[in-house]
Structures are given as structure tokens and as C-alpha cells.
RODO-2510 file (C-alpha; in nm, 4 decimals, decimal comma):
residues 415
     n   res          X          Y          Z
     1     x     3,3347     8,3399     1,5623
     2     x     3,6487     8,5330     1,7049
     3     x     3,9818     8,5000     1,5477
     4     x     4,3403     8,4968     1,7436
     5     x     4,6037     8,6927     1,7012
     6     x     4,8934     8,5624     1,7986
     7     x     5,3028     8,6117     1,8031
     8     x     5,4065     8,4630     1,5080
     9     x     5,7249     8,3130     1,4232
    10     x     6,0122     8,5570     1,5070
    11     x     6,3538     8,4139     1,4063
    12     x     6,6720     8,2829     1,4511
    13     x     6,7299     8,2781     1,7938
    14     x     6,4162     8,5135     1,8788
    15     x     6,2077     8,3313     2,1960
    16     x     5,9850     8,6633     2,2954
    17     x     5,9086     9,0127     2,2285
    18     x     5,7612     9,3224     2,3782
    19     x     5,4643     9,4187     2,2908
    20     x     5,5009     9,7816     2,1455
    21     x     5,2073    10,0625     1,9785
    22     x     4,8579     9,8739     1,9193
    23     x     4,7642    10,0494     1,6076
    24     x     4,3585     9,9587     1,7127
    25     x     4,1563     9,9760     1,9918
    26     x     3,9135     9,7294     2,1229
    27     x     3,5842     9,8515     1,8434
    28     x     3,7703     9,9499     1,5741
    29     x     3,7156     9,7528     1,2836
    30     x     4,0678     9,6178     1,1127
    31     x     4,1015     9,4844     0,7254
    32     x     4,2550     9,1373     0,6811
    33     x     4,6779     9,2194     0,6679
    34     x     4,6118     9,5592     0,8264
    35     x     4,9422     9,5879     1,0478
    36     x     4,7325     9,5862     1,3873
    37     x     5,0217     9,5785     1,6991
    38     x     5,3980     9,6307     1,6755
    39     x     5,6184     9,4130     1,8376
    40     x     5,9794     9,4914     1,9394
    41     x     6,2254     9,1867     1,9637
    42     x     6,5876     9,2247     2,0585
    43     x     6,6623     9,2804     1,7278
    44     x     6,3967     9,4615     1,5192
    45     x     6,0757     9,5992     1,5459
    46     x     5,7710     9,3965     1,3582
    47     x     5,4458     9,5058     1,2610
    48     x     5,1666     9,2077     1,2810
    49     x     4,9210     9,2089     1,0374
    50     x     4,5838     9,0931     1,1162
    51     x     4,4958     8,7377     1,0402
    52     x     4,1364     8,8348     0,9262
    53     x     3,9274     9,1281     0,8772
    54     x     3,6458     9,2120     1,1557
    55     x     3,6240     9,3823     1,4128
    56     x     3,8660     9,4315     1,7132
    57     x     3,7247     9,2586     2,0122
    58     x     3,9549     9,1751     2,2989
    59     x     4,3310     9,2895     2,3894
    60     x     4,4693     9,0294     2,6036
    61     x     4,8581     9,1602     2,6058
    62     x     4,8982     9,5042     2,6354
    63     x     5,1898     9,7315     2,5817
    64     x     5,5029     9,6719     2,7463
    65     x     5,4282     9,3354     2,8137
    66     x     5,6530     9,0704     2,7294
    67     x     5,5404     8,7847     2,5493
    68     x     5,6533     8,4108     2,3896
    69     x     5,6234     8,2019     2,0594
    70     x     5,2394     8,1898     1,9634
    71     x     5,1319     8,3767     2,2990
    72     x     4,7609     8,5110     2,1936
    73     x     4,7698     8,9229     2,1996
    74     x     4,3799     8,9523     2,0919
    75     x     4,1064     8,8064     1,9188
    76     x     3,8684     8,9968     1,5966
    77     x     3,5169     8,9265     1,6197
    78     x     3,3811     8,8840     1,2962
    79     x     3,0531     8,9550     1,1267
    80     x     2,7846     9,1798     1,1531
    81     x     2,7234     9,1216     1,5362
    82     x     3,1078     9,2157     1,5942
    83     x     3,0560     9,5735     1,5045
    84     x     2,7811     9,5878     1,7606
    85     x     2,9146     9,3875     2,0426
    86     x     3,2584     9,5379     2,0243
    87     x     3,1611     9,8889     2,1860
    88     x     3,0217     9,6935     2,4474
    89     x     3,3354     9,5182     2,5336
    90     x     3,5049     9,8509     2,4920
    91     x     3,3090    10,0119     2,7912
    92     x     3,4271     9,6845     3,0051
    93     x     3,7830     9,6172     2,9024
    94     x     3,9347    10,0031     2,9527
    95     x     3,8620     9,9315     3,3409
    96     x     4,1132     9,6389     3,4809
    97     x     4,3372     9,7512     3,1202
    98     x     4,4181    10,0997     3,2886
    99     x     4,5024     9,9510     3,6065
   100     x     4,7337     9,6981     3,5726
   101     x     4,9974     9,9702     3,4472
   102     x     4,9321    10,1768     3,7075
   103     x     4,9621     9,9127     3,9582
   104     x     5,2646     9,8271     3,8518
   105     x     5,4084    10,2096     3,8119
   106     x     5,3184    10,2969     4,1776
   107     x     5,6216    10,3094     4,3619
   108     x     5,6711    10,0843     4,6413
   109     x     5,6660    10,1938     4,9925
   110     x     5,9690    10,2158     5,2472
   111     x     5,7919     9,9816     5,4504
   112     x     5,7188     9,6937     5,1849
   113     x     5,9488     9,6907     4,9034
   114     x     5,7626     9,5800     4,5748
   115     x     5,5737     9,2803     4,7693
   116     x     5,2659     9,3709     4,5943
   117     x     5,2551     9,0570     4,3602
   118     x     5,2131     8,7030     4,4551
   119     x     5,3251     8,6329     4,1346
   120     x     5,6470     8,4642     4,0533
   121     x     5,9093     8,5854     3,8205
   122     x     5,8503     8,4237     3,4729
   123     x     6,0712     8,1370     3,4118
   124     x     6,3452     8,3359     3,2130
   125     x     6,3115     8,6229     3,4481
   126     x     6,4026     8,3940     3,7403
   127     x     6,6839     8,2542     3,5089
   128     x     6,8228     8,5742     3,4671
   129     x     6,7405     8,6884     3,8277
   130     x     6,9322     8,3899     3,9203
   131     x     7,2407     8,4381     3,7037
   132     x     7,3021     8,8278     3,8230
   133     x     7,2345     8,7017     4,1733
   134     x     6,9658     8,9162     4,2104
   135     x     6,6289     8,9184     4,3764
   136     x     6,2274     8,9380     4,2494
   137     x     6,1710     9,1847     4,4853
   138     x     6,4427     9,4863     4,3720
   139     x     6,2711     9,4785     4,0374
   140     x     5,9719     9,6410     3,9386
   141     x     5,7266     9,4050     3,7686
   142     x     5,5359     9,4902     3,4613
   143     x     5,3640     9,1597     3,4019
   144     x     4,9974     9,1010     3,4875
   145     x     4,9478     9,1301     3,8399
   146     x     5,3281     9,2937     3,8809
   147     x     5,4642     8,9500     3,7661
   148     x     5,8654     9,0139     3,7297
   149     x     5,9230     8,9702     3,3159
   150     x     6,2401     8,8774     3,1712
   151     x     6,2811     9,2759     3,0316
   152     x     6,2530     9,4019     3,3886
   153     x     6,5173     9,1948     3,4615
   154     x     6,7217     9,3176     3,1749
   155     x     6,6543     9,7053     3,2315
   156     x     6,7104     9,6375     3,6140
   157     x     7,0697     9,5174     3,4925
   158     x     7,1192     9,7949     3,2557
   159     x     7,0406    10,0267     3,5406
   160     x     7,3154     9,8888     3,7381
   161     x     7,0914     9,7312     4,0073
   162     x     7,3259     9,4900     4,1723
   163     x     7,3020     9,2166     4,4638
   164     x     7,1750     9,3244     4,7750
   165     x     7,4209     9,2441     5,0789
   166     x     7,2979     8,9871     5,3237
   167     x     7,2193     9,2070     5,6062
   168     x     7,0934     9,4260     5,3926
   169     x     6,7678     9,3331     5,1780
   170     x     6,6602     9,6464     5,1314
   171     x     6,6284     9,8160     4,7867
   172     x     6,9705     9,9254     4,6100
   173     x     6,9973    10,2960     4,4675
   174     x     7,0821    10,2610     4,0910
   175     x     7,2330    10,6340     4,1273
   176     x     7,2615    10,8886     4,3850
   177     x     6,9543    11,0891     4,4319
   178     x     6,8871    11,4197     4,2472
   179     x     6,9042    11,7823     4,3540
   180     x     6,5042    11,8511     4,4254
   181     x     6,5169    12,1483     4,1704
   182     x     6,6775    11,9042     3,9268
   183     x     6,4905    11,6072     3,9812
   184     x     6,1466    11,8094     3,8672
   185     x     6,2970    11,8564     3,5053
   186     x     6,4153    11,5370     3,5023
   187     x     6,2167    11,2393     3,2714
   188     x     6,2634    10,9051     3,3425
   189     x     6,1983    10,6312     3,0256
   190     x     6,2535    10,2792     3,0195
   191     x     6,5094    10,1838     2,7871
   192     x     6,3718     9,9740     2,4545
   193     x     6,4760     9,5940     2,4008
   194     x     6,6462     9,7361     2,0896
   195     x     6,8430     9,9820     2,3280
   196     x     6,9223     9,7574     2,5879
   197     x     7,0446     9,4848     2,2927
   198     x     7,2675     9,7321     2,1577
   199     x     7,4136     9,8662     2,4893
   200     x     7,4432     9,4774     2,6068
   201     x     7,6363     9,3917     2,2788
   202     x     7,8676     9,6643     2,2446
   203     x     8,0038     9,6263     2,5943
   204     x     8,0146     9,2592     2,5579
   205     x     8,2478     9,3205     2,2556
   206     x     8,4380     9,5188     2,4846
   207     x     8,4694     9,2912     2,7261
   208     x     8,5190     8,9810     2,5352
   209     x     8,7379     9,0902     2,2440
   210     x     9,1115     9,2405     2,2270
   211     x     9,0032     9,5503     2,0481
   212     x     9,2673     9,7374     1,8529
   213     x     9,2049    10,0022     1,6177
   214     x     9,4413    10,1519     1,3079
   215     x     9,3802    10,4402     1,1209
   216     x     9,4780    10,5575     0,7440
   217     x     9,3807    10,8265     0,4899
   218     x     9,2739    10,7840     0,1766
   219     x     9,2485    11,0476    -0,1035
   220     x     8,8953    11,0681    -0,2600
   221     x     8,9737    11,2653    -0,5645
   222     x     8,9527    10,9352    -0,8174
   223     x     8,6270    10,8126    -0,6443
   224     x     8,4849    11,1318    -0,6583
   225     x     8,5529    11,2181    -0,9996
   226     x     8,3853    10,8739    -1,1592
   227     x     8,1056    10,9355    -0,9424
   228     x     8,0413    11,2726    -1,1299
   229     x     8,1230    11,1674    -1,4381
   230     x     7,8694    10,8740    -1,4515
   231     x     7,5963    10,9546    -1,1464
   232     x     7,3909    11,0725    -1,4178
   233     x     7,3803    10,7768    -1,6606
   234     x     7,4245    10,5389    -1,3885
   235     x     7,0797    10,6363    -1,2398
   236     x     6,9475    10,6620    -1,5430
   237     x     7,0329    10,2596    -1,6196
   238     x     7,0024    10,1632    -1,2479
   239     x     6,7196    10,3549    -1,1241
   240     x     6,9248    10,4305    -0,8299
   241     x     7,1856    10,6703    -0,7106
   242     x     7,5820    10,6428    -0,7054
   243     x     7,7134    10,6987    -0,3831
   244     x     8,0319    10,6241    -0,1832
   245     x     7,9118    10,2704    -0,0487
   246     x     7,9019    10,0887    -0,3263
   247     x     8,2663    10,1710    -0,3977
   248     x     8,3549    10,0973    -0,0142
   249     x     8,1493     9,7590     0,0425
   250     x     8,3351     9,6343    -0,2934
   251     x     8,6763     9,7588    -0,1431
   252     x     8,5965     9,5797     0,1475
   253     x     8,5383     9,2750     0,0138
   254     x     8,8124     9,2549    -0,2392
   255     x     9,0709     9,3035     0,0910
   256     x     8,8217     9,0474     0,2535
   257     x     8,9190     8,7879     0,0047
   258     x     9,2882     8,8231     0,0213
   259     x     9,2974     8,9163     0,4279
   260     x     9,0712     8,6300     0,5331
   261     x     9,0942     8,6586     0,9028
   262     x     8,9375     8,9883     0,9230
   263     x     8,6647     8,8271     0,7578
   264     x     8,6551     8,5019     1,0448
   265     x     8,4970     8,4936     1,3890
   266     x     8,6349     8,2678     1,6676
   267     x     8,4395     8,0251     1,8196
   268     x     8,5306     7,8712     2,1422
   269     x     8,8954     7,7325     2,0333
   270     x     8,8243     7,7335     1,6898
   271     x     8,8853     7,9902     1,4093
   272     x     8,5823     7,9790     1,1497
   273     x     8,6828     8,1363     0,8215
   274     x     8,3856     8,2692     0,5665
   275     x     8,4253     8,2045     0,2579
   276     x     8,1920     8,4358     0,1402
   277     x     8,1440     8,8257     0,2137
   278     x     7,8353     8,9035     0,3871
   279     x     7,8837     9,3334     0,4468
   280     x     7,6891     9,4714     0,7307
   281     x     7,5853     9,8273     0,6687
   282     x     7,5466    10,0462     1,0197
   283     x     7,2475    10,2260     0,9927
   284     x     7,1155    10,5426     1,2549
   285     x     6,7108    10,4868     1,2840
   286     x     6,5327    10,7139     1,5733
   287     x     6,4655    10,3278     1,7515
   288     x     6,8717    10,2758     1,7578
   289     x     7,1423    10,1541     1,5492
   290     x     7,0639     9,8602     1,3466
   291     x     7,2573     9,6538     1,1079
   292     x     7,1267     9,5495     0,7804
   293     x     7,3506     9,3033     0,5941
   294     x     7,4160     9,2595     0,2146
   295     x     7,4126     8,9330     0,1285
   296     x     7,7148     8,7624    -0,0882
   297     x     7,8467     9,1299    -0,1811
   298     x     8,1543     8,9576    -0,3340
   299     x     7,9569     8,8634    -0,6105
   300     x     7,7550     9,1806    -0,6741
   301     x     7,8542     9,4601    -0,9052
   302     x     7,8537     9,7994    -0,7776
   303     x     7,5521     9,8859    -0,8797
   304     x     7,3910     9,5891    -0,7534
   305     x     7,5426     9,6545    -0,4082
   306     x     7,4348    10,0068    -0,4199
   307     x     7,0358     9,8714    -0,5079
   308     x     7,0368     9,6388    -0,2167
   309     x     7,1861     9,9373     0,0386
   310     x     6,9075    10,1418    -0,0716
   311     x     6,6203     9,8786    -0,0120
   312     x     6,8103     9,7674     0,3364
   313     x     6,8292    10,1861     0,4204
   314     x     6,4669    10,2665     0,3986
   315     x     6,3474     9,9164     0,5079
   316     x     6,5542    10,0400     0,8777
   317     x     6,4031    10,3942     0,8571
   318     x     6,0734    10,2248     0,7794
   319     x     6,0730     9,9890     1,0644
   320     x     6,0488     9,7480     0,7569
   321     x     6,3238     9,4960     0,8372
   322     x     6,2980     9,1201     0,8673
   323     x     6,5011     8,9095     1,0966
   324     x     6,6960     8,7850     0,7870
   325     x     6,8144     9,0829     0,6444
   326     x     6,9327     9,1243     0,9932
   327     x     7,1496     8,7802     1,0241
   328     x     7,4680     8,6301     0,9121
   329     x     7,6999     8,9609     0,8597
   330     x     8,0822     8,8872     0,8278
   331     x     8,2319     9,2497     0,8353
   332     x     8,0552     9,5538     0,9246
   333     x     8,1359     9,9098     0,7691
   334     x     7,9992    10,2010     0,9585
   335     x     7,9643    10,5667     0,7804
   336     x     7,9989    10,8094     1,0243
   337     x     8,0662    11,0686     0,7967
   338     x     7,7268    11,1511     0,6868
   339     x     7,6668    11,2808     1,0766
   340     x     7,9918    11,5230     1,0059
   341     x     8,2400    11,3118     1,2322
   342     x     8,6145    11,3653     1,1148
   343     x     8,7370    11,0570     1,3453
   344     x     8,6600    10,7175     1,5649
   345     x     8,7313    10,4256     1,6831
   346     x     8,4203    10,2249     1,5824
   347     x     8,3483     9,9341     1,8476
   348     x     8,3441     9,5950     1,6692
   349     x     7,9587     9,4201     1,5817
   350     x     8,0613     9,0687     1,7719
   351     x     8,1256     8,8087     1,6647
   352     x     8,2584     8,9749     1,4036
   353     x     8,6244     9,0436     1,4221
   354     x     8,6321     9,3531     1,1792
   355     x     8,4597     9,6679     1,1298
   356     x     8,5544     9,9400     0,9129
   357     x     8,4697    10,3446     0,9839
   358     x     8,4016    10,5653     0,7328
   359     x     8,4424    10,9486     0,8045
   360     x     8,3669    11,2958     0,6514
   361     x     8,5533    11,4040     0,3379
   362     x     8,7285    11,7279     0,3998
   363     x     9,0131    11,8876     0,1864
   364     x     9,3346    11,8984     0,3727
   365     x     9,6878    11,9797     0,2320
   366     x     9,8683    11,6655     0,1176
   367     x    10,2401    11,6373    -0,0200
   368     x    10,2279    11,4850    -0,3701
   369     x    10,5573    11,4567    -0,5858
   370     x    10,7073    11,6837    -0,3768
   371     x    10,4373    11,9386    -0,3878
   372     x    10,1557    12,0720    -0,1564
   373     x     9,8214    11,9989    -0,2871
   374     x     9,4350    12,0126    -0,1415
   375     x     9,3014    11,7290    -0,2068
   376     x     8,9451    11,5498    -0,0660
   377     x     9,0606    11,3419     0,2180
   378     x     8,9032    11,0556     0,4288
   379     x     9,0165    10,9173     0,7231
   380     x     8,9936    10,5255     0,7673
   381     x     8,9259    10,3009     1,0795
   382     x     8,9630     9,9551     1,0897
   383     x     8,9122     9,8084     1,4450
   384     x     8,9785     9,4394     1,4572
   385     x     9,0090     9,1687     1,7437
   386     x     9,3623     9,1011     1,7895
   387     x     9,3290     8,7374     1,9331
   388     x     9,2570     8,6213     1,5647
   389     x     9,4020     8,9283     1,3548
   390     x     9,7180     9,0412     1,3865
   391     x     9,8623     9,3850     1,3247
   392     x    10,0454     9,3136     0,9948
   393     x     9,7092     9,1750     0,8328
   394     x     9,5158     9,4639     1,0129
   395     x     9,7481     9,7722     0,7788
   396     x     9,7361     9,5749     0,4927
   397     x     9,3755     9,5436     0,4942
   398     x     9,3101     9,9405     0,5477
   399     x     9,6116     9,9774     0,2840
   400     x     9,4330     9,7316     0,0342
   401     x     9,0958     9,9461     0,1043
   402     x     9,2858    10,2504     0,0227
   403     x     9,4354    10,1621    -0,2924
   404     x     9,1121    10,0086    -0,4432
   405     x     8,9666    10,3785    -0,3567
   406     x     9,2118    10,5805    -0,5196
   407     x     9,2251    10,3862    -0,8307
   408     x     8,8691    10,2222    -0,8290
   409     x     8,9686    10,0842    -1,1919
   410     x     9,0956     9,8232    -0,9920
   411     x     8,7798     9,7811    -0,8532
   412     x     8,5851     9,7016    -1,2397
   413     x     8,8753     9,5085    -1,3643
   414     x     8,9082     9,2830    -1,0342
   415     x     9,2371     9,3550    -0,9210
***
């Protein structure tokens, strides 16, 4: 008796993923809750364990594919007959496996442009085929049988693939051609649905929000000296390190609470204000940036904030993240410090309507009661949306963020 494995539920909002690594091949035998296939939504990457143990006996969607809700990616034969039957299937499945991605990789010919398929474009690949005013047969398929998938679409788009002219059907250059001796050390990969997410979403927060950054300093000596005078003990009570983010996250959301449009999103012709603080932490992963939130960070303590970045941290380096530690953020606060970067203008995490940059710490000379000092120094970043935050509440939030930091008693006593 063979056992499915199919897509399970994927989230808020999540319709389909691409199929990513299959961890097995068609023989190998798999424990029950082995991770088995990887899938990558727009959003995160998920491993799916297997349903049973056995042995693996059929791949029905293979990698790069794009599939739905509940769509079956295999079946495990179980049993003592499964071990022997599965090399069979090996030797037969390998055959029409190979050849569907190479069918679909071989480059169409001048004289019929990517008319190979009589298949039609999925239904959301026609819908977004439709909406770009594009047509099936610019885009290179990758479906069974070349059928157009809704993440050709989207990488067609990202390529810059636009709508052919009417007396013109042929196929539209996404760039101009490269030098021969260049194009040889060129290498061409398809962008990842994470990738093409994140591209789409920053420049839609570019397009759609009035952007605005300010800037401010703030002088790390006080931060830095509590964090050396208790890292020791507090790792010792905590089991986890100080850092800087703790302190931050809790700045944050103490100017949250008194600056509550940064905090508020706009939606349609309404303002929706949070009352709560849910912090998204930016997070660098070799897949992309992702954004792990921390839940209700208003009502952690500094250590408890610090905990929960740590899990959220190596869950994204992992590949470990769920779709709800990836869903509901209010405010985003993005370090780019730790890569060395003295200044930017971070872009905002829509619908958000604030995000906050963090940046190295580097001594500079500062003026202090009339005297020249080095001090550690940070540059701040708040970007905002201007339709719902204005420029007054913008400063004082980076000025409340800067005072919390350079007398973080403020910060235990609530002030």
C-alpha cells in the first residue's frame, strides 16, 4: 500500500510553492518525519517531512515545478516488497524525469517561438499573463509538457519581458545581447520565489509609498558599558548573550507607544493603528533577506527579547522558519552594521510605514560640554511613509530612540 505525499497546508495567504531539493530519490528508503523535499513559497522555504516510513517509490512533481494546496509530489511504498520493487521503478522513472527539463530548457527556434506545448498556461499563469498584457508564447514553460506556470510568469516580469507590439509578435530581448567573449563567462540562473518576492516588494514600497528618510547619531558609550558590565552574569541567568538588539527593539517600542503612527499602516482610506508592538528583525540568509518578527515585544523584558531574536536568527539561517514567525510585523529594524556599513537609507517592509537602520559603531570626535571627545558613535535611520507620518513625529521618534540608548536606565525603569 503506497502512501501520498502531498503539499500541506502553507499559510496565510500562501496558494502554491515551488518545488525545491528532493532530499531522496526514487529507492531510497525514508523514516516516518524524515524531511524528504523542500519547498520554497514566496515567503520561506519548508522542509516536508514524510508522512510514513517506507520506501520512496514514485516522484510525481519534480524540481522547479510549481505546485497548489494538497497537490500530490510522491507516494512511499511500504513493506517488505517496497524495497524490492522500488529499484525497479527507479530504472523506469529517470527516463521521461530527465526529459521534461530538458525539453523545456531547449531554446526555441527563430522560426517557431516556444510553440512546443499544447498546453495552456495554468490558470494563475494566464491571470498574470493577462494582467501584464503579455503572451504564453514569450515565456518559457517549465510545467509538464512546457505548460506556462505562474513562476515563469513572474521571472518573465522580473526580467523585464514586456508586451509585444501588434505587428510585431515576435520574441522581446530582455537585454541587449552580450559581447561573444563575454557571453562564454557569463551564467545565467533563474531567480528564486524568495528573490523575486523580495525584489517585487521592495519596489512596490517604492512605488506605492512617499518614502522619506531622517538620520541621527546616537552615542553608544552608556549601552556599551552595561553590556560589559553584566554580559557575563546575564548569560549566565539567561543562557543567552547580551547584545545591542535587545536594547534597540525595546527603544523602539517605547517611541512606538508614544509615536503611534509610525507604528500604523494605511489601508485603502483608512489609517489602522496597532496597539501592540510586533518588531520585525531583518535578517541576511544565503536564500535572501527574510524577516522574522517578535511577537508583543512591548511586553518582553530585554532579555526575553534578546531569547526570542536568537531562536528567530538561527531558525532563518537554518531554513527553520514557519509562516507565523514570518506574519503580522508592525515596525521593522534592520542592522546593517554587523556587514560594516557606516550609512543607508533602508527601504520600508510594506505595509509597514516605519523601519529603523542600525549602522556600525565607530569612534568619531564629538563636542561635549564644550570639549572634544571620542566617543562610540552610531548613526540612525528612520525611513517612514510620509502620507501617514509626518516629519515632526518622524525626529521625535529617532530622538526618543536616541535618548532611551544613551541612558538605557530609562529603558528598566519604563520611562
Amino acid at each position: 500500500m503506497a502512501t501520498e505525499i502531498r503539499v500541506p497546508t502553507l499559510g496565510e495567504s500562501v496558494s502554491e510553492a515551488t518545488v525545491g531539493t528532493w532530499f531522496k530519490r526514487v529507492g531510497d528508503a525514508i523514516k516516518a518525519d524524515e524531511p524528504i523535499v523542500e519547498l520554497e513559497t514566496d515567503k520561506v522555504t519548508i522542509e516536508v517531512p514524510a508522512p510514513a516510513a517506507g520506501t520512496l517509490s514514485e516522484i510525481v512533481a519534480q524540481a522547479g515545478e510549481t505546485v497548489g494546496l494538497g497537490a500530490l509530489l510522491g507516494q512511499i511504498a511500504e513493506g517488505a516488497g517496497a524495497a524490492a520493487a522500488a529499484p525497479a521503478a527507479a530504472e523506469k522513472k529517470p527516463e521521461p524525469v530527465a526529459a521534461a527539463p530538458a525539453a523545456a530548457a531547449r531554446p526555441p527556434t527563430a522560426a517557431a517561438p516556444q510553440t512546443s506545448t499544447s498546453m495552456p498556461p495554468a490558470p494563475a499563469a494566464a491571470k498574470l499573463i493577462a494582467e501584464n498584457s503579455l503572451s504564453a508564447d514569450q515565456i518559457d514553460g517549465s510545467g509538464k509538457r512546457g505548460q506556462v506556470l505562474k513562476g515563469d510568469v513572474l521571472a518573465a516580469v522580473a526580467k523585464g519581458i514586456s508586451a509585444p507590439a501588434a505587428a510585431e509578435p515576435a520574441q522581446v530581448q530582455a537585454r541587449a545581447p552580450a559581447p561573444a567573449e563575454d557571453a562564454a563567462r557569463e551564467e545565467r540562473v533563474k531567480m528564486t520565489r524568495l528573490r523575486q518576492t523580495i525584489a517585487r516588494r521592495l519596489k512596490d514600497a517604492q512605488n506605492t509609498a512617499a518614502m522619506l528618510t531622517t538620520y541621527n547619531e546616537v552615542d553608544m558609550s552608556a549601552v556599551m558599558s552595561l553590556r560589559s558590565k553584566y554580559k557575563d552574569i546575564f548569560e549566565k541567568k539567561h543562557g543567552v548573550k547580551l547584545g545591542f538588539m535587545g536594547f534597540f527593539t525595546k527603544a523602539v517600542t517605547h517611541a512606538l507607544k508614544e509615536l503611534p503612527a509610525v507604528n500604523a499602516e494605511i489601508d485603502g482610506t483608512e489609517i489602522i493603528y496597532k496597539n501592540f508592538c510586533h518588531v520585525g528583525v531583518a535578517v541576511g540568509t544565503d536564500k535572501g533577506l527574510v524577516v522574522p518578527v517578535v511577537r508583543d515585544a512591548d511586553q518582553m523584558s530585554i532579555a526575553e527579547i534578546e531569547k526570542e531574536i536568537g531562536r528567530l536568527g538561527k531558525a532563518a539561517r537554518d531554513g527553520a522558519l514557519s509562516m507565523a514567525d514570518m506574519q503580522g510585523g508592525t515596525f521593522t529594524i534592520s542592522n546593517g552594521g554587523v556587514y560594516g556599513s557606516l550609512m543607508s537609507s533602508p527601504i520600508l517592509n510594506a505595509p509597514q510605514s516605519g523601519i529603523l537602520g542600525m549602522h556600525k559603531i565607530q569612534d568619531r570626535p564629538v563636542a561635549i560640554g564644550g570639549q572634544v571627545v571620542i566617543r562610540p558613535m552610531m548613526y540612525l535611520a528612520l525611513s517612514y511613509d510620509h502620507r501617514i507620518v509626518d516629519g515632526k513625529e518622524a525626529v521625535t521618534f529617532l530622538v526618543r530612540v536616541k535618548e532611551s540608548l544613551e541612558d538605557p536606565e530609562r529603558l528598566v525603569l519604563d520611562l
